[in-house]
C-alpha positions, 0 to 999 in steps of 0.5 A: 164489839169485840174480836176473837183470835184463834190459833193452833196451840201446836204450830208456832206460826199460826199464832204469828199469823194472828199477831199480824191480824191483830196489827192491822185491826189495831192499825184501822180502829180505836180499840180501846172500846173493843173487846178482844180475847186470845184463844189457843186451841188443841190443848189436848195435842200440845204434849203430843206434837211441841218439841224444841224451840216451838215448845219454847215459843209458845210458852211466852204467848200467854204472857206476850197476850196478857202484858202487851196486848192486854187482852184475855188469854185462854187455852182450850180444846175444842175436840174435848169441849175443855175450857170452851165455855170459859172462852166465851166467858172470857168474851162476855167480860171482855164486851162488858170492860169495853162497853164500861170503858166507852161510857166512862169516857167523854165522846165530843167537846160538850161531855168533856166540859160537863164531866169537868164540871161535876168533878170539881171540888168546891171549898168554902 
């Protein structure tokens, strides 16, 4: 029903590792009927430890997250428990579009026709 993607808000690469994950699920199903969040963790350390062109890096994530991948984006620390609550928050409505996606849209041949069918317009 959905997928979560977690990675490590302080090395570049572990978001890179997810983007690959996330390619192959998109590759193997249809995903338009699946919820997907994007979670970076250890917010609490980003200040600490990102320094240079990484800093810069990940400063585009939530932006590459929301516009292309179009899924939810959150940033939380689980060693403080900050925003952990709002991930899994995130998770419900993102289950929530995907399931109303999945009824909105005709499955088979005979659904179609009858979505048609109670759409049309008549003018006397």
């Amino acid at each position: 029903m959905a997928y979560v993607f977690v990675f490590d808000l302080t090395s570049y690469e572990t978001f890179t590792h997810i983007k690959a994950l996330r390619d192959q699920v998109y590759e193997s199903r249809d995903m338009r009927e699946v919820g997907v969040v994007v979670v970076g963790n250890k917010r609490d350390l980003v200040e600490a430890t990102a320094e240079g062109r990484e800093k810069r890096d990940m400063r585009d994530v939530p932006a590459i997250v929301r516009k292309q991948w179009k899924a939810a984006y959150v940033e939380v620390s689980a060693k403080c428990n900050w925003h952990v609550v709002a991930a899994f928050r995130e998770l419900l409505l993102a289950v929530e579009d995907a399931q109303a996606h999945t009824h909105a849209r005709p499955h088979n041949l005979q659904e179609l026709h009858e979505a048609i069918e109670h759409s049309k317009c008549t003018v006397l």
